[in-house]
C-alpha positions in Angstrom: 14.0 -10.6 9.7 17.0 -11.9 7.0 16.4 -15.3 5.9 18.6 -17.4 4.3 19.2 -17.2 0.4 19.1 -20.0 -1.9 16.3 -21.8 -0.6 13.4 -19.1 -0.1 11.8 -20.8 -3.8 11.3 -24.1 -2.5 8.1 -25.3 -1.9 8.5 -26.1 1.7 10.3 -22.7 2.8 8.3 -21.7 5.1 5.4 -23.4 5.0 5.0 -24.3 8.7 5.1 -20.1 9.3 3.2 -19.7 5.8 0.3 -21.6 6.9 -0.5 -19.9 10.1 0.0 -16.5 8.9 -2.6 -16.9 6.3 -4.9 -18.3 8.8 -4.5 -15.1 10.8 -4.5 -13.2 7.3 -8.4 -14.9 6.9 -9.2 -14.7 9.9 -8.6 -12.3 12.3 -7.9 -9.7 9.1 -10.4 -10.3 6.6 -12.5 -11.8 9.5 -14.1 -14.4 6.8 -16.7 -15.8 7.4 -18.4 -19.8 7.6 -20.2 -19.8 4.4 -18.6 -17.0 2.4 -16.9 -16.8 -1.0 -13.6 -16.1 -1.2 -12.2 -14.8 -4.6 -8.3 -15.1 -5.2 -6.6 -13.7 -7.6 -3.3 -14.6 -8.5 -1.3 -14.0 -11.6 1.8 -15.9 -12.9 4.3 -13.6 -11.6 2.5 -14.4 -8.0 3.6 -17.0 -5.4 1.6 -19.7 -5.5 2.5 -20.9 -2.4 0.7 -18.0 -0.9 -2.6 -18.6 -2.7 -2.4 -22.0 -1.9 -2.0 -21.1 2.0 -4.7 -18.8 1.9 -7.0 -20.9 0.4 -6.2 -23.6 2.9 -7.2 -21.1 5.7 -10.2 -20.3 3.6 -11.5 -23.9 3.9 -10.5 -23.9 7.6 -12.7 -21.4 8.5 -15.8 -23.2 7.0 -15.6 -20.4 3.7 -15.7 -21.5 0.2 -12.5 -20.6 -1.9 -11.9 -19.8 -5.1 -8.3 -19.3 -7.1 -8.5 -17.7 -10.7 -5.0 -17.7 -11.5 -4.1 -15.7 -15.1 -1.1 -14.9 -17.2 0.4 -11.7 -16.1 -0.6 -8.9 -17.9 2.1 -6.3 -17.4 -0.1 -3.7 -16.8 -1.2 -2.7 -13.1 -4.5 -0.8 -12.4 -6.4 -2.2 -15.3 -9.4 -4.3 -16.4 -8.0 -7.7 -16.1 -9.9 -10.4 -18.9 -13.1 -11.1 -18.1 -13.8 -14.2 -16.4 -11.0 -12.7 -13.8 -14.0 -9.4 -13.3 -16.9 -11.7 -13.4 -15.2 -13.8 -10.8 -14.5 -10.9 -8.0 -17.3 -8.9 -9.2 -19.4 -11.3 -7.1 -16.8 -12.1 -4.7 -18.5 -11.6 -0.6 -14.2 -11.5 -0.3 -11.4 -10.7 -2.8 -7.8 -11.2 -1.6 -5.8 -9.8 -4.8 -2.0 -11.2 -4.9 -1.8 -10.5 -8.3 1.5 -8.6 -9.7 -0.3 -6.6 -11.7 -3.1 -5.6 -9.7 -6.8 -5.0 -10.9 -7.4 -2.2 -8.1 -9.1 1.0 -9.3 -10.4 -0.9 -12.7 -13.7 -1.0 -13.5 -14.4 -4.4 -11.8 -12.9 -3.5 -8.5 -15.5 -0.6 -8.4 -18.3 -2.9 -9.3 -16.9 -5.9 -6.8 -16.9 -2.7 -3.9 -20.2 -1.8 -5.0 -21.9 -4.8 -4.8 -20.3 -5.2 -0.7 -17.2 -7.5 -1.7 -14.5 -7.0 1.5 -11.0 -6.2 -0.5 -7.6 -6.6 0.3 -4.7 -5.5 -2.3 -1.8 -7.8 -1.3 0.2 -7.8 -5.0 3.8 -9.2 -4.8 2.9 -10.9 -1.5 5.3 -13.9 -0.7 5.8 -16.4 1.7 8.2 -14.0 3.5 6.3 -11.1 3.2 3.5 -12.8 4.4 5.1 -13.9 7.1 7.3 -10.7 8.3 4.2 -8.4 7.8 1.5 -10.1 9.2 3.0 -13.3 11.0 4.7 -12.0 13.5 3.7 -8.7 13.7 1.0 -7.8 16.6 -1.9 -6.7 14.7 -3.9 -4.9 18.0 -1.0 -3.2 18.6 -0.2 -2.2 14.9 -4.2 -1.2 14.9 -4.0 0.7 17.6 -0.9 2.8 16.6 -2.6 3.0 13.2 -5.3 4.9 14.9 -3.0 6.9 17.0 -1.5 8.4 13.7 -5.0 9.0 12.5 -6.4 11.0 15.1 -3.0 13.3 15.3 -2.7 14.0 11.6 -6.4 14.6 11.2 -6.4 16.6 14.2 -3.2 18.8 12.0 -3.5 21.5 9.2 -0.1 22.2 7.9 1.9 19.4 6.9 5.2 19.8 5.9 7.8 16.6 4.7 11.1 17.2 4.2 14.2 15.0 3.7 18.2 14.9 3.3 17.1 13.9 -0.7 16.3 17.7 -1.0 11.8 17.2 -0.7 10.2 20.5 0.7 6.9 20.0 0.9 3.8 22.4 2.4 0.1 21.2 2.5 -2.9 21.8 4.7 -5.4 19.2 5.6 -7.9 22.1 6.3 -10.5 19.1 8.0 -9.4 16.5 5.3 -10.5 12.9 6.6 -7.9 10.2 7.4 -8.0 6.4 5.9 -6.6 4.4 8.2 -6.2 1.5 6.0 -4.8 -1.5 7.6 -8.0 -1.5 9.9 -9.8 -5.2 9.8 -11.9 -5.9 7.2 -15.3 -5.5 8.9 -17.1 -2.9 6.5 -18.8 -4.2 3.1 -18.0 -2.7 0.0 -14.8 -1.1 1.6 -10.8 -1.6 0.6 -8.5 -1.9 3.4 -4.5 -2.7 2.6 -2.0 -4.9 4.6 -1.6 -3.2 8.6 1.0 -0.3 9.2 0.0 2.1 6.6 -2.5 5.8 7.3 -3.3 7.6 4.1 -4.9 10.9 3.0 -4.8 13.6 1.1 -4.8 17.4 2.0 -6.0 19.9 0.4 -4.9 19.4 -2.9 -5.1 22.8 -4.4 -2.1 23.6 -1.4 0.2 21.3 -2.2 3.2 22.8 -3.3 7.1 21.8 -3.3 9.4 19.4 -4.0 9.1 16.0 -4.2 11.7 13.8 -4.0 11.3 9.2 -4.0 14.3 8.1 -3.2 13.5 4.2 -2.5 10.9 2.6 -4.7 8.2 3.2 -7.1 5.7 1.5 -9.4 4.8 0.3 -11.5 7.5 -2.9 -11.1 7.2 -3.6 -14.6 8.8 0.3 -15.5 11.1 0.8 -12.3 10.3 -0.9 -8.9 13.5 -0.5 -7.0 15.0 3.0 -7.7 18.9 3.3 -8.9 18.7 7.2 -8.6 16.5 9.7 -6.9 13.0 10.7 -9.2 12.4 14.7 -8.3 9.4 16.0 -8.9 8.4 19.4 -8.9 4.6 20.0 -7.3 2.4 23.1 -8.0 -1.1 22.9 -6.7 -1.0 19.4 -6.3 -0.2 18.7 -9.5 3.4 17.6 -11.0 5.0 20.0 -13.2 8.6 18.9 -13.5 10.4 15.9 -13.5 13.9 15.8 -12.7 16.7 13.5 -12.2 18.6 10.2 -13.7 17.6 7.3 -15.9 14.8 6.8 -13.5 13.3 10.3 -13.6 13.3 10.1 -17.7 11.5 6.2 -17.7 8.9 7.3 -14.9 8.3 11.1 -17.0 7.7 8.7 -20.1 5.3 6.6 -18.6 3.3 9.2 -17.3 3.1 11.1 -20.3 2.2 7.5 -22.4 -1.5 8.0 -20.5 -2.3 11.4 -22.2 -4.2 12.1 -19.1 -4.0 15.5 -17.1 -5.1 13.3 -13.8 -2.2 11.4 -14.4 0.0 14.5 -12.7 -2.4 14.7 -9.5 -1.2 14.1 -6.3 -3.7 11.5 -4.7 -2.6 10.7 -1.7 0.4 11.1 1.7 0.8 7.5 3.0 2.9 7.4 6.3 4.5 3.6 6.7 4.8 1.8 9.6 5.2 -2.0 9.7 7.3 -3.4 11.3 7.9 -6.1 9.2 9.4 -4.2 6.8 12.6 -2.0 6.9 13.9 -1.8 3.5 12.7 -1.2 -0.1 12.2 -4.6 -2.2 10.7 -3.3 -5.0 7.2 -5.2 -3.9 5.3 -1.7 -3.8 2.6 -3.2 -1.1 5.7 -3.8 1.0 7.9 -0.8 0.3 4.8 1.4 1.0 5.1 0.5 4.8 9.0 0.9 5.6 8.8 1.8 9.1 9.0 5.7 9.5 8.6 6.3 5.4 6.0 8.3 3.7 4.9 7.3 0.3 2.8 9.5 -2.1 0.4 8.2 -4.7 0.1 10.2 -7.9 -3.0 9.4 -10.7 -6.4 7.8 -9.4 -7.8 8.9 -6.2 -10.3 6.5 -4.8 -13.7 7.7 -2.8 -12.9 6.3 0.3 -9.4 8.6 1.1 -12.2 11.1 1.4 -10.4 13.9 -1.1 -11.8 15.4 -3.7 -12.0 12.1 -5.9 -11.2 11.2 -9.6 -10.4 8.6 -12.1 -7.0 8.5 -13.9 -6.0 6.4 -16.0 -3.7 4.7 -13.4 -2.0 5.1 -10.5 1.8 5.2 -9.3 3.2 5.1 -5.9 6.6 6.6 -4.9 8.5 6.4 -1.4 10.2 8.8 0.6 12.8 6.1 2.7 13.9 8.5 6.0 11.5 11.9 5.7 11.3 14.2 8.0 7.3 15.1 9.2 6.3 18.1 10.8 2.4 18.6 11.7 1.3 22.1 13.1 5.0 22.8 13.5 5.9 19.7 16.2 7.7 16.9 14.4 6.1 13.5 14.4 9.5 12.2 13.3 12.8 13.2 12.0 14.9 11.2 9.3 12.6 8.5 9.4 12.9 7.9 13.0 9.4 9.0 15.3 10.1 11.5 17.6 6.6 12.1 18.9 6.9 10.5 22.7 3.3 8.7 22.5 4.3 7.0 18.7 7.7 6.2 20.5 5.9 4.0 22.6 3.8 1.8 20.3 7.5 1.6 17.9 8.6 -0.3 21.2 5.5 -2.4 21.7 5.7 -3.4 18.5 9.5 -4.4 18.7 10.8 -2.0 15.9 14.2 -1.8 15.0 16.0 1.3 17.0 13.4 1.9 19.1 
């Protein structure tokens, strides 16, 4: 849904719609609890109106909140100052809206560990937050979420294609599939804003072409793409980089790390919220353009149930209108689900075309 511009920065935009998606957010998502802590984290380049609503629906539910707010640090995936890890490390939940998120550093393992409930929500604003979880219908995103899981799990080869020029091939060979926008019901466990299924095949058969032709971050390098980043993948690693302006900042960031694991594949993310039908350059959102795919590249965390390994960071790139064919039948062409039984739930959910 458009809404109007000028007036989306005011402190009352909103904030009827705000309010009540952040109770659902709390809790009929991160099911909180009476009596739990509740960790946010929110840096300066957050909307504080969304902390502020989610704390509100915190204290509604009988829970304890807790805002650390920070200076934005400019770097995403890393140990953010102390206090900030002492905080979530002992966090029973951590709802991260910071820009430059913490997830994958050393204090999100240890908040995991010690049974915190996670949910990565960085660049979330009061539209966001309302398009992607206010008005969506979460049972039926679930349940479509879970649809997707079962099909591609129950697939070997995967091939992704698109009009951009990516070709593709992998093979799940048994791989597990996250679906991540499940409730937050498990300790210790990370799930992500509804409309998103992740995993990884094989990594060792990945092999192709790559092309992101929509988004990819980190913000603070690219964000929004102004030309198409081609990458060149040889047993699931990047070996070639090709393309504009884009291509040559995202090649030079990579290479800044000095780590090998830097050029791993980590993950295939198929995008479906409805909520969300173009890029923004807000990575959590771009991640589940209806009918996208987006791949992850560095860090590979234990619960996408791949081989697993630290990078140094982690990047995310999107594929807008791809092309997905599983065991040779395509679940959907161009970006548009072709697959009768997805078709349905794309209806039931109210997406656009459909």
């Amino acid at each position: 849904m458009e809404y109007p511009i000028g007036v989306e920065m005011s402190r009352d935009y909103l904030s009827f719609e705000t309010a009540g998606a952040a109770l659902k957010l709390v809790r009929d998502f991160m099911l909180v609890k009476e009596g739990e802590n509740v960790v946010i984290t929110a840096d300066t380049s957050s909307d504080f109106r969304v902390a502020e609503a989610i704390a509100g629906a915190v204290c509604g539910v009988g829970a304890t909140p807790v805002i650390v707010q920070y200076p934005s640090s400019g770097k995403a995936f890393e140990e953010p100052v102390r206090p900030v890890a002492d905080a979530v490390e002992h966090a029973d939940v951590w709802i991260e809206l910071a820009y430059y998120c913490a997830m994958h550093s050393p204090c999100f393992q240890k908040a995991l560990a010690n049974g915190a409930r996670y949910t990565c929500l960085t660049g979330m604003d009061v539209i966001m937050l309302v398009n992607t979880v206010g008005r969506v219908n979460y049972d039926i995103l679930i349940e479509f979420g879970e649809y997707l899981t079962d099909k591609v799990h129950r697939s070997n080869e995967v091939i992704v294609l698109d009009k951009n020029g990516t070709n593709l091939t992998a093979y799940n060979q048994g791989r597990g599939v996250k679906h991540s926008g499940q409730r937050a019901a498990r300790k210790g466990y990370p799930v992500m804003l509804g409309g998103q299924v992740s995993w990884c095949p094989v990594e060792e058969t990945i092999n192709g072409k790559l092309v992101f032709d929509a988004a990819l971050f980190p913000p603070d390098s690219l964000g929004l793409l102004h030309s198409n980043v081609e990458l060149t993948l040889d047993r699931g690693r990047v070996t070639r980089i090709e393309g504009g302006k884009d291509a040559e900042i995202f090649e030079k960031w990579l290479a800044g790390f000095n780590d090998p694991n830097m050029y791993r594949l980590a993950h295939y993310s198929l995008g479906f919220n409805p909520g969300v039908t173009r890029a923004t350059g807000r990575i959590v959102e771009d991640e589940r353009i209806f009918g996208c795919i987006e791949m992850g590249i560095g860090s590979q965390g234990e619960s996408l149930m791949g081989a697993f390994w630290d990078a140094a960071a982690h990047t995310d790139g999107i594929v807008s209108k791809p092309t997905v064919i599983l065991d040779g039948q395509k679940l959907e062409e161009d970006g548009i689900y072709t697959d009768p039984e997805a078709r349905k739930f794309c209806k039931a959910l109210g997406a656009a075309g459909y």
